[in-house]
C-alpha positions in Angstrom: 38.7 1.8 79.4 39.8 1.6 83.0 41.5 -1.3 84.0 42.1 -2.7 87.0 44.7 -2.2 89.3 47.2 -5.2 90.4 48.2 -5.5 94.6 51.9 -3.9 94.9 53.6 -5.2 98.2 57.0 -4.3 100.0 59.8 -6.5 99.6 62.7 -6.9 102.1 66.0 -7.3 100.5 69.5 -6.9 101.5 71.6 -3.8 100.6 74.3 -3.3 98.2 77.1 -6.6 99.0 79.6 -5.9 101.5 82.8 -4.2 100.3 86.5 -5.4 101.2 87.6 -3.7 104.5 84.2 -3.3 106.0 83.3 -5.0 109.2 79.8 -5.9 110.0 81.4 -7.3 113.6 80.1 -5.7 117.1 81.7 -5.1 119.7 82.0 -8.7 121.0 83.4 -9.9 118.0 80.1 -11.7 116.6 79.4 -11.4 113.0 76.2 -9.2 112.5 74.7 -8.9 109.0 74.2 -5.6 107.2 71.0 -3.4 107.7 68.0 -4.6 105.9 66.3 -2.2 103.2 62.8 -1.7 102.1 62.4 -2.0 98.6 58.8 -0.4 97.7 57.5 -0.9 94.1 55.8 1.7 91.8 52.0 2.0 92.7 50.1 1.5 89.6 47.2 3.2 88.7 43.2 2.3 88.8 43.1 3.1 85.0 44.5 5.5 82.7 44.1 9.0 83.2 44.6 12.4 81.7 46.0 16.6 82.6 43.7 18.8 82.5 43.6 22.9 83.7 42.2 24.5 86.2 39.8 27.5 85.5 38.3 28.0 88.8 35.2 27.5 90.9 31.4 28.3 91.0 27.9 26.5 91.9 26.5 24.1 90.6 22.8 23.7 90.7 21.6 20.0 90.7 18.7 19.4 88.3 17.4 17.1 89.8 16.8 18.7 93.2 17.7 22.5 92.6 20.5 22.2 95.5 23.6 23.7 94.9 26.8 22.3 94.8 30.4 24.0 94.8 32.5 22.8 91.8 35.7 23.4 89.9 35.5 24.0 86.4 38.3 21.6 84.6 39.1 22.5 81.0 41.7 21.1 78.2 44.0 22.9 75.9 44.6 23.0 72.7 46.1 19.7 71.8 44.2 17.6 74.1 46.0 14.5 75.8 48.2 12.2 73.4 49.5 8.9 74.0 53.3 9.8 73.1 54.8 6.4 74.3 54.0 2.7 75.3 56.5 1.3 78.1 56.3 -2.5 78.2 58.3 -4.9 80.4 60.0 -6.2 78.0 61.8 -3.3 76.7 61.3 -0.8 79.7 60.8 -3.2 82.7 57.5 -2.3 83.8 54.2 -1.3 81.7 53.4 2.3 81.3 51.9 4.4 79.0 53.3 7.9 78.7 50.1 10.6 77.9 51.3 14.3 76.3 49.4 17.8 76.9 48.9 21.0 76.2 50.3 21.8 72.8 52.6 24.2 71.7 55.0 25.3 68.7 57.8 24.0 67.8 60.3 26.5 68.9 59.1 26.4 72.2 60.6 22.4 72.4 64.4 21.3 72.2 65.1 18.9 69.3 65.4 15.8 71.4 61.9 16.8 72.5 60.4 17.3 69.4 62.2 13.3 68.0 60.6 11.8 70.9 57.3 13.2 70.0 57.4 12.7 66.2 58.6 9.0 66.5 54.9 8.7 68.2 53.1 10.7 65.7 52.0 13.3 68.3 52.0 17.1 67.9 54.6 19.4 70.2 53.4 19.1 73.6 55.0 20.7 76.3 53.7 18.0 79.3 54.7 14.7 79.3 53.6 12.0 82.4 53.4 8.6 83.0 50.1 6.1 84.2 51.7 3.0 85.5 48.5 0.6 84.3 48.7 -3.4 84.5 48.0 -3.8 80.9 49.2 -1.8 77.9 47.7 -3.7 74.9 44.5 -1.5 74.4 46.4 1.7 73.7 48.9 2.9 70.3 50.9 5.7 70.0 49.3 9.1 68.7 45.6 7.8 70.1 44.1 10.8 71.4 42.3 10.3 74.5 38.8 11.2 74.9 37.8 12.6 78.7 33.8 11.6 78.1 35.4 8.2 76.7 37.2 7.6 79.7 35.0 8.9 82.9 31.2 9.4 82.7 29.3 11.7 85.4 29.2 10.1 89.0 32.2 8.6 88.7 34.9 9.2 91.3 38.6 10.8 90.3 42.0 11.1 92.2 43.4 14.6 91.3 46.9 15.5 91.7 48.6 19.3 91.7 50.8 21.6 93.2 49.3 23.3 95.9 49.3 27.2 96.1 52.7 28.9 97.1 52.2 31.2 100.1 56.0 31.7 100.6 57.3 31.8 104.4 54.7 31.9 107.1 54.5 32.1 110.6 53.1 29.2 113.0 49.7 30.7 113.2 49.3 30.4 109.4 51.1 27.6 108.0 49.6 25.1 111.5 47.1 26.7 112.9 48.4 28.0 116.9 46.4 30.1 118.8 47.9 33.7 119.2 48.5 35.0 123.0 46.9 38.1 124.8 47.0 40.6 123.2 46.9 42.8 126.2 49.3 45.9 126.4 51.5 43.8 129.1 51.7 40.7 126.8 54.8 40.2 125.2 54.1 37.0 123.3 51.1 37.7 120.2 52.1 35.8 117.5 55.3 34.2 118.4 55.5 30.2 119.0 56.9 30.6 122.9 59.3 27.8 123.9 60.2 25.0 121.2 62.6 23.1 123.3 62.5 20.4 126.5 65.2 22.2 128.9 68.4 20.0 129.4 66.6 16.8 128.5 67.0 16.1 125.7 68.6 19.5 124.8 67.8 19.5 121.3 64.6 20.7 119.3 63.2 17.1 117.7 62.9 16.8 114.1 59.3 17.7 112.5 59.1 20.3 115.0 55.8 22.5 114.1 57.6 25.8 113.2 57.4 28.6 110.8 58.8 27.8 107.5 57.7 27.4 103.7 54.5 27.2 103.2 52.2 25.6 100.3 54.0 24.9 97.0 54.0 21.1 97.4 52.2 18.4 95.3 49.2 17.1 96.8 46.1 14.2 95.9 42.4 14.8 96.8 40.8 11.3 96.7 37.3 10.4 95.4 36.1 13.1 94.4 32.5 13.2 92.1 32.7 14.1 88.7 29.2 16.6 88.6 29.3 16.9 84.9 30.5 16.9 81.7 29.7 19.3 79.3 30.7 18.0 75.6 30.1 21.4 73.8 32.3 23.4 76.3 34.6 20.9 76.6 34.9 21.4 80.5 34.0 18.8 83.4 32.9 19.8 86.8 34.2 18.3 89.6 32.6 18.6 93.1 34.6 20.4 95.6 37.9 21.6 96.0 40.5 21.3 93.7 44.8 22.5 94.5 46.1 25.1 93.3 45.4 28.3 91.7 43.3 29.1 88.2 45.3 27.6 84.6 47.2 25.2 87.2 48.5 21.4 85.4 45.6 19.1 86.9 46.2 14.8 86.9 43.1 12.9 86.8 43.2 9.5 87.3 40.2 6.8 88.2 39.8 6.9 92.1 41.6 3.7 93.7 38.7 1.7 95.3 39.8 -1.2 97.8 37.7 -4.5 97.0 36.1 -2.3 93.5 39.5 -1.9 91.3 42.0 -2.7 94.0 42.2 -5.8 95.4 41.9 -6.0 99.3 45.4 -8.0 99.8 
């Protein structure tokens, strides 16, 4: 069922049209024209995808060969993944199709929640996302989306999450430094030492490597192997490492492929 993906390009365009009062002129009196702006267009997606959760990690050992492989265990909910909305260009402005998960009860949505949901025909589900996809006509709202339908073993994923929060670190953990002596005259161990470039410039530059917040942030691993599907368990197996931490919100979608289902332009 995946389709392919169509080439997105940037697009220069000028910005918002010049208000009264506003001069564009330098300071030799020639007319200059406003700043451009890059307007960058929604990537769309290899094919449709679905959530899944997390459970967590263990080896794998191949059939085949009796070699072991690390792998993290990806399960469903109850509720499964629920095509809540179909987003075309004519009425929306661009073709999506809006995919529910992990259901809930009732009470747990607000009303406006629970009218968007029944006007599909889908149950209460508390997580709602969008695949931008080049073609809509193959899907209806309510269809329930099979993961063994959509990916089969050896194929290769994208998965999105939110990394692991590890709160405010130092320099040595959130980038890696080397520490100092640690030698009783020492007086630097873990601290970063000087940040700065003396008079010139006089200022710390921006993106500085300093301590600060630490994980938390959503992330993609590319291509990565689907191991195996197990139909009666209703879990897939994913080689490697996955983000975040165990019954964390998962997004698998097909893995973009330049010259396979994206084009090379």
């Amino acid at each position: 069922m995946a389709m392919a993906a169509a080439s997105i390009g940037g697009a220069l365009g000028f910005l918002a049209p010049r208000r009264r009062g506003v001069s564009f002129s330098g300071a030799g009196g020639a007319r200059r024209r406003p700043p451009l702006a890059v307007v960058r267009a929604a990537s769309y997606e290899a094919g449709v995808g679905v959530m899944a959760t997390k459970v967590g990690m263990m080896t794998y050992f191949d059939p085949s060969n009796g070699k072991p492989v690390p792998v993290t265990v990806v399960g469903f909910r109850d509720g499964g993944n629920v095509v809540t909305q179909i987003k075309t260009a004519a009425t929306d402005g661009y073709d999506s199709v809006q995919v529910g998960y992990h259901g809930v009860r009732e009470d747990k949505l607000t009303r406006p929640e629970l009218g968007h949901l029944g006007k599909a025909g889908a149950p209460p589900l508390r997580h709602l996302q969008e695949f931008r996809l080049v073609a809509v006509d193959a899907f209806d709202p309510g269809q329930e989306l099979e993961f063994n339908e959509l990916f089969k073993e050896g194929d290769l994923v994208d998965v999105s999450a939110k990394t692991i929060g590890k709160g405010f670190q130092g320099g040595i953990k959130r980038h890696n430094f080397k520490r100092g002596l640690m030698t009783h005259g020492s007086k630097s161990h873990r601290a970063l030492g000087s940040i700065g470039a003396g008079t010139t410039p006089g200022r710390v530059y921006k993106g500085k490597k300093m301590p600060g917040r630490m994980g938390g942030t959503k992330t993609k691993i590319r291509k990565l192997k689907i191991v195996r599907i197990d139909n009666d368990l209703k879990v897939v197996m994913i080689k490697g490492a996955i983000p975040g931490k165990q019954g964390n919100l998962l997004r698998i979608t097909p893995a973009k492929i330049v010259g396979k289902n994206i084009p090379k332009s």
